[in-house]
C-alpha positions in Angstrom: 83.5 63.8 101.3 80.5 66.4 101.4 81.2 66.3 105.2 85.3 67.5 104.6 84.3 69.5 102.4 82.0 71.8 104.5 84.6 71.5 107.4 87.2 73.0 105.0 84.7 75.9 103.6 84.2 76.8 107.5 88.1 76.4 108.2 88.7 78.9 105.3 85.8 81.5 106.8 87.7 81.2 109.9 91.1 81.5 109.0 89.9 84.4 106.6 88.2 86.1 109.5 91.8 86.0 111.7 93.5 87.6 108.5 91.3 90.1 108.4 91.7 90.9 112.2 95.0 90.9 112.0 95.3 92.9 109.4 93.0 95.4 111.3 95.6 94.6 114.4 98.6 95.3 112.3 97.6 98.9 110.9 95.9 100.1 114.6 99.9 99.2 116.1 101.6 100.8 112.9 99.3 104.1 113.4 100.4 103.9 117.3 103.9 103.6 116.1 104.0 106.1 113.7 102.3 108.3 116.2 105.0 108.1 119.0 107.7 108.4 116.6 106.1 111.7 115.6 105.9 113.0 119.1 109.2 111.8 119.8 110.7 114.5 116.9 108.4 116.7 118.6 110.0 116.3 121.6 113.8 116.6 120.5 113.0 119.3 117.8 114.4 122.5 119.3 112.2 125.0 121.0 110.6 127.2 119.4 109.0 130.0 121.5 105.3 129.5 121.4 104.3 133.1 120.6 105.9 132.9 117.4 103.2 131.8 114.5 103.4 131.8 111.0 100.3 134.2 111.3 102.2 137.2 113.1 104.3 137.7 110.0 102.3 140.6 107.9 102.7 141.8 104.4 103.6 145.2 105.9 106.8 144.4 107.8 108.9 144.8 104.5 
């Protein structure tokens, strides 16, 4: 009994330590994924001449 016991307590530690690495696993691939789809808007946004920048517009153009 003692012996099933400590087989089970190791079987948990292991199966705990999987969850936890796939859990690590399954948020690296969803920050990859929401990455590409981010550069993929990038990509099809229109263009937008890269000279222009929110810091060229002055208080004194008015």
């Amino acid at each position: 009994m003692a012996n099933e016991r400590e087989h089970l307590l190791q079987e948990r530690q292991r199966l705990e330590a999987r969850q936890r690495f796939i859990d690590s696993r399954l948020q690296e691939l969803d920050r990859q994924i929401a990455q590409q789809e981010t550069a993929a808007r990038l990509a099809a946004a229109p263009d937008v001449p890269a000279e222009v920048s929110p810091f060229d517009i002055t208080f004194f153009d008015y």
